[in-house]
N, C-alpha and C positions, 0 to 999 in steps of 0.2 A: 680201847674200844673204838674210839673215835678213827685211827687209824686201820681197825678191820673194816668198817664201816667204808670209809674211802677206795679200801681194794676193791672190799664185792663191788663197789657202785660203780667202778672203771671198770672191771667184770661185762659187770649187766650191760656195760654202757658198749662195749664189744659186740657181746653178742648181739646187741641191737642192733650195731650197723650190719653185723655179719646176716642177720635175719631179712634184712631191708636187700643187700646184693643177692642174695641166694634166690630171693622172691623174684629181681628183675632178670636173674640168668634164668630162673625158669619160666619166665614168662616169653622170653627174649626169643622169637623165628630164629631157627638156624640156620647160622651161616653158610651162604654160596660158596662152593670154594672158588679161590681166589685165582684170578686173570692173573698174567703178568701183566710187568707195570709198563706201560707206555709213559714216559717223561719229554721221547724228543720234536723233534721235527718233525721225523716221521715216525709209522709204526715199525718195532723190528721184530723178526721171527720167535718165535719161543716153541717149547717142545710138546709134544713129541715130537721128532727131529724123524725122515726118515733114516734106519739103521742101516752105519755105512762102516767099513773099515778101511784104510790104505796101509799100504807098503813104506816105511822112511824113506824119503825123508816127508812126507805128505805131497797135495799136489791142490791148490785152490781151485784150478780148473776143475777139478772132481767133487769138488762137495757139494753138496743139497741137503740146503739151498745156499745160493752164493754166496758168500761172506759180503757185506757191505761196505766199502772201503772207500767211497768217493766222495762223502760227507756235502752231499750236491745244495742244501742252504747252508755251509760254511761259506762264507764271504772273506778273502785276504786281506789284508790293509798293510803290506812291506814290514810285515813284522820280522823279518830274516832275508830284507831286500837284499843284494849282493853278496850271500853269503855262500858258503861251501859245506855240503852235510854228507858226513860218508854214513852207510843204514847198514848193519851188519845186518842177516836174516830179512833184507829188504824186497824181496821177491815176493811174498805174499803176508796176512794176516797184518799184524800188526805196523808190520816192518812196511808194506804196501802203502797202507793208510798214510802212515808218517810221510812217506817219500811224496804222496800227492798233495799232503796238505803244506808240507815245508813249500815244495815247489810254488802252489797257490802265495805262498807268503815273499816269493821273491828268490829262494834257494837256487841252485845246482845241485846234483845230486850225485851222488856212487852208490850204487847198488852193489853188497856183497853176499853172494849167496853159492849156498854146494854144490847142489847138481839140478834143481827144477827149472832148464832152460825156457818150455814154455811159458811157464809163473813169471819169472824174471823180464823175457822182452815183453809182455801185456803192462807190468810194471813200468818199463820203460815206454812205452808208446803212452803211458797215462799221466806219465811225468811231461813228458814232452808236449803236450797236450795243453797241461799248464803254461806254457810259454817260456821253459829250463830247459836247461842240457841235461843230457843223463850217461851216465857210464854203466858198464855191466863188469861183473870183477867175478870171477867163479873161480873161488877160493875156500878151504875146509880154516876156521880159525882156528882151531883147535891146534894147529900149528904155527908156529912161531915166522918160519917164514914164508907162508901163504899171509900171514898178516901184515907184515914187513913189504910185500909185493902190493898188495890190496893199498897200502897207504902210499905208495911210491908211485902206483899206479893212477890214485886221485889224486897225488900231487900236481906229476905230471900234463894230466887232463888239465887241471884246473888253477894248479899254481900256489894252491892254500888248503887245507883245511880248519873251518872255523865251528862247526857241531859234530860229533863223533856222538853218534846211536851205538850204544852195543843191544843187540837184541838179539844175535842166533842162539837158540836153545834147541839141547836134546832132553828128551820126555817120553821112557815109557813103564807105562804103572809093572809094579810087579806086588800082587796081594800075598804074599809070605815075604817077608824080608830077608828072611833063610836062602831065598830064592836067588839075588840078587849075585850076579856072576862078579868078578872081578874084571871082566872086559865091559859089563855093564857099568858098575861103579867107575872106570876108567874112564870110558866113553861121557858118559854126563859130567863129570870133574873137568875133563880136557877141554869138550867144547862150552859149557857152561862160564867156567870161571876160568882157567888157563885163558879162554879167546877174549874175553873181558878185559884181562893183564895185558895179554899181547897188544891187542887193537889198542890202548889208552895207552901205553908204551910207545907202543912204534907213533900214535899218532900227535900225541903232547909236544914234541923239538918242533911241529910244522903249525901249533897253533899260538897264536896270539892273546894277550889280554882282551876280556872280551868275549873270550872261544865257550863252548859250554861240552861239556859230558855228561850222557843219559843213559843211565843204564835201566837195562829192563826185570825190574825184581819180579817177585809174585804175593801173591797173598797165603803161598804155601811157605814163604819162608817169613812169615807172621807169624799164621796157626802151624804149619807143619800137614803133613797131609801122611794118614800111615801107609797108602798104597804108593807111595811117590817119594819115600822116606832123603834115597839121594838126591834126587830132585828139590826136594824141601832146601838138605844141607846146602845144595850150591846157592839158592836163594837168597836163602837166609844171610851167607855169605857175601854174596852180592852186594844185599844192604848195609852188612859192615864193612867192606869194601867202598862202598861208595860214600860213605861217611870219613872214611880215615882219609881214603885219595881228595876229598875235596879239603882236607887241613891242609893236606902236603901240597896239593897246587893253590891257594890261597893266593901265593908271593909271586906266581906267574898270572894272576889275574884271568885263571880257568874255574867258573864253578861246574860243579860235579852231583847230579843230583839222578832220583833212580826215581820210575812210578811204579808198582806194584798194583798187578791188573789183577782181578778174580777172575774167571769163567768169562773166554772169548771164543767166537765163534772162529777157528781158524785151523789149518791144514794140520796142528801140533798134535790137534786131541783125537782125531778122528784117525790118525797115525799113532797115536795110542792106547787109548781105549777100546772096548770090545765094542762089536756093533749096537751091543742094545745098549748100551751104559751111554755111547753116542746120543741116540735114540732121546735121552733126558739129563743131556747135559744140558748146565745149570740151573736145572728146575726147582734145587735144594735153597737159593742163592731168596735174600729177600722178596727181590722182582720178578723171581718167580724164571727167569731166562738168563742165558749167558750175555755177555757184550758184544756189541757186533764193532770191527773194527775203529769204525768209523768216530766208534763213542770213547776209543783212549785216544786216542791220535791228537786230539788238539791239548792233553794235556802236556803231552812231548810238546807242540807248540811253544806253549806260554813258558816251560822249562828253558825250550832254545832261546829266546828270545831275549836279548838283551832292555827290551823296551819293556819288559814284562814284568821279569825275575829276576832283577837282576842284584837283589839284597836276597837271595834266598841260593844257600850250597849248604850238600850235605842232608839234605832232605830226602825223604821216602812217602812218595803220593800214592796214599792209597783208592785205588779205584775198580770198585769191589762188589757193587749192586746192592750194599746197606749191609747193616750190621744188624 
């Protein structure tokens, strides 16, 4: 008896808190919907986005509103003074950012990029800007030796390489998976993960202890994404990739580490996506907006950095606007 006694009275003793929250949710104004979240320096755009589409490979001079990529209160401090950074996809979005703020921290730089010559010299004129040299290399990775040429080419220039970025990616949704061509699946395997192999290949014999590799994952190859399905797989890839090569280079004193962005504001998506899905990218995303360059780029940073990171290989940063 005593023990029924106890149940109902942890029972009642339920429903009484349940009776107390139900009271303050009804009593509770409802909630505004929610801003996006401003966290930085400054404010950054969030959507509705005007509805835009492009042609591949994208083109940054074309978007609206401009991507933010110059990170204007980032302050330097020779975090990667004399160093040498080749930036695959360095021409705009993400790959842009990086190349400005390496530069800020003391870099040289190589820019490798396919065919968006305007993107690439603004790229170079913002690097230089910095007070770095810069290279232009217009190269498809996805082949073995345009990668092979790309690093022989920064050697050249520069005599070293000591941060190797891999960041060129191809990206475009297809919502039936049925869909998915065989020169599509081709295409994003070859330049995705094939240029990844090549670039850290060709470029590992010219780095030193010291040197670092960054590759650029996603957060679809985390969760997976079903309109992006091969997309996801290179990813995902990526990041066991960048896991297994930073065991294998360990004994040459290269760490090897990857950041995995969510929803950036850059020439990838708006070369992907349909105009209106444009329109509200990453409005799903906690903060309510995508990333604007500006806000991964210093995590490449502290990856490059040997004053930083330099007990940390084999890692996946994720940076993703919350969970």
């Amino acid at each position: 008896m005593r023990m029924k006694s106890e149940i109902a009275g942890e029972a009642a003793k339920q429903r009484h808190i349940q009776r107390s929250i139900d009271a303050k949710d009804k009593s509770r104004p409802k909630a505004k919907q929610q801003r996006a979240m401003q966290a930085g320096a400054r404010n950054y755009p969030e959507p509705p986005f005007p509805e835009q589409h492009q042609p591949k490979p994208g083109h940054e001079w074309a978007i609206e509103p401009a991507p933010l990529y110059d990170a204007p209160y980032y302050l330097g401090s020779k975090k990667l003074d004399g160093k040498v950074a080749l930036i695959t996809g360095g021409d705009s979005g993400i790959g842009r950012s990086v190349a400005v703020l390496f530069a800020r921290e003391g870099a040289d730089i190589a820019i490798v990029y396919l065919a968006e010559d305007k993107d690439a010299q603004e790229t170079k004129e913002a690097v230089e800007k910095e007070g770095a040299s810069c290279v232009l290399v217009k190269a498809d990775v996805s082949k073995r030796e345009h990668c092979h040429r790309a690093v022989a080419e920064t050697v050249g220039k520069f005599g070293r390489i000591d941060v190797l970025v891999n960041n060129a990616a191809f990206q475009i949704h297809s919502q039936d998976f049925s869909e998915v061509t065989e020169e599509h699946f081709d295409t994003t395997l070859k330049t995705n993960l094939y240029g990844y192999f090549h670039m850290a290949q060709e470029a590992v014999p010219h780095m030193k202890p010291g040197s670092a590799i960054i590759n650029t994952g996603s957060v679809t190859g985390i969760e997976g994404s079903k309109a992006l399905v091969d997309y996801s797989m290179t990813k995902g890839g990526i990041h066991a990739f960048t896991r297994a090569l930073s065991g294998s280079l360990i004994g040459k004193g290269i760490r090897v580490n990857a950041v995995a962005p969510g929803p950036v504001w850059t020439p990838l998506n708006p070369a992907d996506k349909e105009a209106d899905d444009v329109a509200k990218f990453g409005a799903d995303t906690p903060m309510k907006r995508p990333a604007q360059p500006e806000e991964l780029a210093p995590a490449y940073v502290f990856l490059a950095s040997p004053h930083c990171s330099s007990y940390i290989t084999g890692e996946i940063l994720p940076v993703v606007g919350g969970y």
